[in-house]
C-alpha positions as CSV (number, residue, x, y, z in Angstrom):
1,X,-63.3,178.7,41.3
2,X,-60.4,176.9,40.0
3,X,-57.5,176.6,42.1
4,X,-54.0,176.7,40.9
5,X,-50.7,175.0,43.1
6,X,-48.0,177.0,43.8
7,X,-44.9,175.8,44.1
8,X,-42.9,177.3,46.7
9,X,-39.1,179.2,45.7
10,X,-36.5,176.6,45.9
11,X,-34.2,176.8,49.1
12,X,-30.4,178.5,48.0
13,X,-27.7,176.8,48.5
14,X,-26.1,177.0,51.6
15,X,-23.2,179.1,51.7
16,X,-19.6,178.1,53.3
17,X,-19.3,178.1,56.8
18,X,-17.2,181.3,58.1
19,X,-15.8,182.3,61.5
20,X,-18.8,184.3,63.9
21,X,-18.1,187.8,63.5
22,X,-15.0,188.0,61.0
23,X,-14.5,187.6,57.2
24,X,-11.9,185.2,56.0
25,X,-8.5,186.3,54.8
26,X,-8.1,186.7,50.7
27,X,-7.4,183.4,49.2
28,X,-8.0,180.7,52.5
29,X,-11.3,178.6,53.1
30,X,-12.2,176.7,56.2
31,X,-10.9,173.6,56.7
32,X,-11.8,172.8,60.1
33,X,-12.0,173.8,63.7
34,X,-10.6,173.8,66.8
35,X,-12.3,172.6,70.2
36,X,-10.5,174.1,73.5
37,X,-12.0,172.6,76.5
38,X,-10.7,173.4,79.5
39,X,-11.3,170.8,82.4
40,X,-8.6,169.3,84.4
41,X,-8.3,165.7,85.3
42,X,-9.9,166.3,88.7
43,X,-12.8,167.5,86.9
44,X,-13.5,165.1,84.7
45,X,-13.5,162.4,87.5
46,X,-15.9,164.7,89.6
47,X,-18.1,164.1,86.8
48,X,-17.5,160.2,86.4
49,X,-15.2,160.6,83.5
50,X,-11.8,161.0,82.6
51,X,-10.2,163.3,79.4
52,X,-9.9,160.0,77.4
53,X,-13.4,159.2,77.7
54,X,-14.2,163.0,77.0
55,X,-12.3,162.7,73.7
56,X,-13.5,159.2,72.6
57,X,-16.9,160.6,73.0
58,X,-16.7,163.5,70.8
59,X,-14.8,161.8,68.0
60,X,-17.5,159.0,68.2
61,X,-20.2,161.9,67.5
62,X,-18.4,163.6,64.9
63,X,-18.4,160.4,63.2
64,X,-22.3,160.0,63.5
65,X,-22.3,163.6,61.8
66,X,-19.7,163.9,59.8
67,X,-18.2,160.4,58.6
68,X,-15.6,161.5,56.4
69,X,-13.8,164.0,58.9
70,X,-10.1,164.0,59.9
71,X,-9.5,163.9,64.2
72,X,-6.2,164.9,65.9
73,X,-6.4,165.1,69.5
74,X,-3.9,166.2,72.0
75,X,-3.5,166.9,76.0
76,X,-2.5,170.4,76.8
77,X,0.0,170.6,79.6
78,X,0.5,173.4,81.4
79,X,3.1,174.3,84.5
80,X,1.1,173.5,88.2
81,X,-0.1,176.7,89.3
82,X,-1.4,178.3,85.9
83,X,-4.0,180.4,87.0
84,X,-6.9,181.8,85.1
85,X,-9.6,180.0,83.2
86,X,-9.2,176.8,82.3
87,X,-10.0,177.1,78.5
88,X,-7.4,180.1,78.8
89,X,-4.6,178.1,79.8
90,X,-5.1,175.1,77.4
91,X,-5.6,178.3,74.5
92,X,-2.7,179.3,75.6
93,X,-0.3,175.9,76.0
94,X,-1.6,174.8,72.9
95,X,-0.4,177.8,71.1
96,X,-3.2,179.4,70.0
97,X,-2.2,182.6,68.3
98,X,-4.6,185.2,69.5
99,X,-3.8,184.1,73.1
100,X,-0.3,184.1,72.4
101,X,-0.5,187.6,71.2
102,X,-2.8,188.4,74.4
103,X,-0.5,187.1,76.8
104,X,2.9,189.2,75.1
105,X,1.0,192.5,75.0
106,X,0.5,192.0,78.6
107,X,3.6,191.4,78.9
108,X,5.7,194.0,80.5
109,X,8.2,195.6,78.6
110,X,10.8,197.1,81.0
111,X,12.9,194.5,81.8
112,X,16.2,194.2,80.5
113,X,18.0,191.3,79.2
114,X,20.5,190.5,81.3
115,X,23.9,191.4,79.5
116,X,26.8,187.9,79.9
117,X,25.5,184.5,80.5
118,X,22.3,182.6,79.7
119,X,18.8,183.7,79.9
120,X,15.7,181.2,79.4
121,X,13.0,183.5,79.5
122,X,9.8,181.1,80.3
123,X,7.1,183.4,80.1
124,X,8.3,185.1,76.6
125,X,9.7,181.3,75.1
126,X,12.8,182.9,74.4
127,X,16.7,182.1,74.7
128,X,18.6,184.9,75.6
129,X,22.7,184.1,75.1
130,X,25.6,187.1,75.9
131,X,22.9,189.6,75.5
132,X,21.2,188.3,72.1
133,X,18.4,186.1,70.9
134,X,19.1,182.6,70.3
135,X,17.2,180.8,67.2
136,X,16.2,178.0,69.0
137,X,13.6,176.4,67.2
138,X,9.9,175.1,69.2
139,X,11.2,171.7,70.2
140,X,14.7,172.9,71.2
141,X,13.2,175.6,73.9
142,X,10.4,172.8,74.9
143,X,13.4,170.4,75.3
144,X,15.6,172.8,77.6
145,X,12.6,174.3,79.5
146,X,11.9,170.2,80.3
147,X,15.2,170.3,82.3
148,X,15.3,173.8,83.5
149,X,11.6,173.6,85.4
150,X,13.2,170.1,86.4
151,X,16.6,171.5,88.1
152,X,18.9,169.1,89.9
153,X,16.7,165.8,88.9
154,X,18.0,163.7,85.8
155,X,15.6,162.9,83.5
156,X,15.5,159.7,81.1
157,X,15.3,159.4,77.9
158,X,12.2,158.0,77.5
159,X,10.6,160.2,79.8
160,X,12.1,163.3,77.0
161,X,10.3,160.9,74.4
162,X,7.0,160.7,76.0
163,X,6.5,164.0,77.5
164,X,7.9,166.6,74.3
165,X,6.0,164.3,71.8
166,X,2.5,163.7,73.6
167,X,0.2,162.7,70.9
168,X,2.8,161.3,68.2
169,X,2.5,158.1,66.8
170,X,4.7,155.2,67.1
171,X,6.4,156.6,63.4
172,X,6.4,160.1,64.4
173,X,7.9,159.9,67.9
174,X,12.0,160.0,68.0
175,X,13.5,157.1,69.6
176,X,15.9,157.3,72.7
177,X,18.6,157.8,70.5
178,X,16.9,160.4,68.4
179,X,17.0,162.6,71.3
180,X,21.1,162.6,71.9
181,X,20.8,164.3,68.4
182,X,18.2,167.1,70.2
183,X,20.9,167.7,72.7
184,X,23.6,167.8,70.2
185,X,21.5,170.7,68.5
186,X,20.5,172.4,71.5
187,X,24.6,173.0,73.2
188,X,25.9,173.8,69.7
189,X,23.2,176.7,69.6
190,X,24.7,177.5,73.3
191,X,27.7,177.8,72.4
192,X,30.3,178.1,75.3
193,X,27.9,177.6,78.0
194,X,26.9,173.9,76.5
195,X,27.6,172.3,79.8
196,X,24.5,173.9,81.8
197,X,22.7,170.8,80.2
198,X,25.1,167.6,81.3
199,X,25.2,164.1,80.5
200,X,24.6,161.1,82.9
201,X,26.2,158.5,81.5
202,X,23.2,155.4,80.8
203,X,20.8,157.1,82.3
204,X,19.8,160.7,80.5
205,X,20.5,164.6,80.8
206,X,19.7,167.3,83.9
207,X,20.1,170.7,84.5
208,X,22.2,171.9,87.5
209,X,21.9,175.6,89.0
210,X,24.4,177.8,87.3
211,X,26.2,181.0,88.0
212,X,25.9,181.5,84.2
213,X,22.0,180.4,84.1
214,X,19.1,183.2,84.3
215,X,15.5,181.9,85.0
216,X,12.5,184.2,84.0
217,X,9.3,182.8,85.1
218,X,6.2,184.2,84.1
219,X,3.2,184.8,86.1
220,X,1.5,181.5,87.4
221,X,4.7,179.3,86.3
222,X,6.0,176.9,88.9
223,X,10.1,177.4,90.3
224,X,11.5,174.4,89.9
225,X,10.8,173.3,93.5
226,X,7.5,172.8,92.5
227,X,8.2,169.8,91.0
């Protein structure tokens, strides 16, 4: 009996990677991913580490498996007193668009906007002036919800610098000066109440209480005596 070898069906090529459970949108192709992990700083050091060491380790095995990938890491901050999950939080103060479209359908919708004065709504990232929505843009409402959740303390310059641009490099980040233009920007777009965010003189900007001034917080977001 003669025997004859076979040669087994050659393997297909594998087929792009798409996202569990949902098929890609005409005309885009993965590029990437994004890794929320939610663990707080007292966390980490219950488990001998810190988030620095957490990141350093994960970019050191993606280069093992995948030399010729682009990192970008950032910190998500979130208000003392977020409750919820963890990962929830940082999906959600990183922007993450379906947890920012979670968190505005849960939103309730019967509140009114207040009809004179100022409203900085917290929870809904939104400027109300006289009634209407301001078109602030992402770093203006960052920059004056920094002073607001900081009420009566002034706050430096540098301190604007490295708390709105976490994660920038030494050419991406504004200087000190950089920022008076920010403020500039920020009380032309508020028109005749500019003065709720004042100048100290050498030193930086604060935000006073102010009949004119409406505060919406959301649920789990500090009052400014939190801080």
């Amino acid at each position: 009996m003669r025997s004859e070898a076979v040669e087994a069906p050659a393997a297909p090529a594998p087929e792009p990677a798409q996202p569990a459970g949902r098929a890609l949108p005409a005309g885009t192709s993965p590029r990437g991913f994004a890794l929320y992990v939610g663990i707080d700083e007292a966390k980490a050091a219950a488990s001998g580490v810190n988030l620095g060491v957490l990141v350093d380790a994960l970019r050191r095995t993606l280069a093992e498996l995948a030399p010729s990938a682009e990192t970008y890491a950032t910190v998500a901050l979130a208000p003392v007193g977020s409750g919820g999950r963890d990962v929830d939080v940082v999906r959600l103060a990183l922007h993450e668009p379906s947890a920012v479209a979670r968190t505005k359908q849960e939103e309730p919708e019967d509140e009114e906007p207040a009809s004179g004065g100022v409203v900085v709504d917290i929870s809904r990232k939104r400027v109300l002036i006289d009634g209407e929505s301001a078109a602030f843009t992402f770093k203006e409402f960052e920059l004056l919800q920094y002073l607001v959740l900081r009420e009566g303390r002034t706050i430096e310059r540098t301190e604007l610098v490295t708390s709105l641009w976490q994660g920038a490099t030494d050419e991406d980040a504004p200087g000190e000066r950089t920022i008076d233009v920010h403020v500039r920007r920020l009380r032309a777009k508020l028109g005749r109440y500019e003065d709720i965010v004042r100048t100290v003189r050498g030193v930086g900007y604060r935000f006073d209480r102010h009949a004119d001034v409406v505060i919406r917080y959301g649920h789990g977001t500090p009052s400014p005596d939190r801080f």
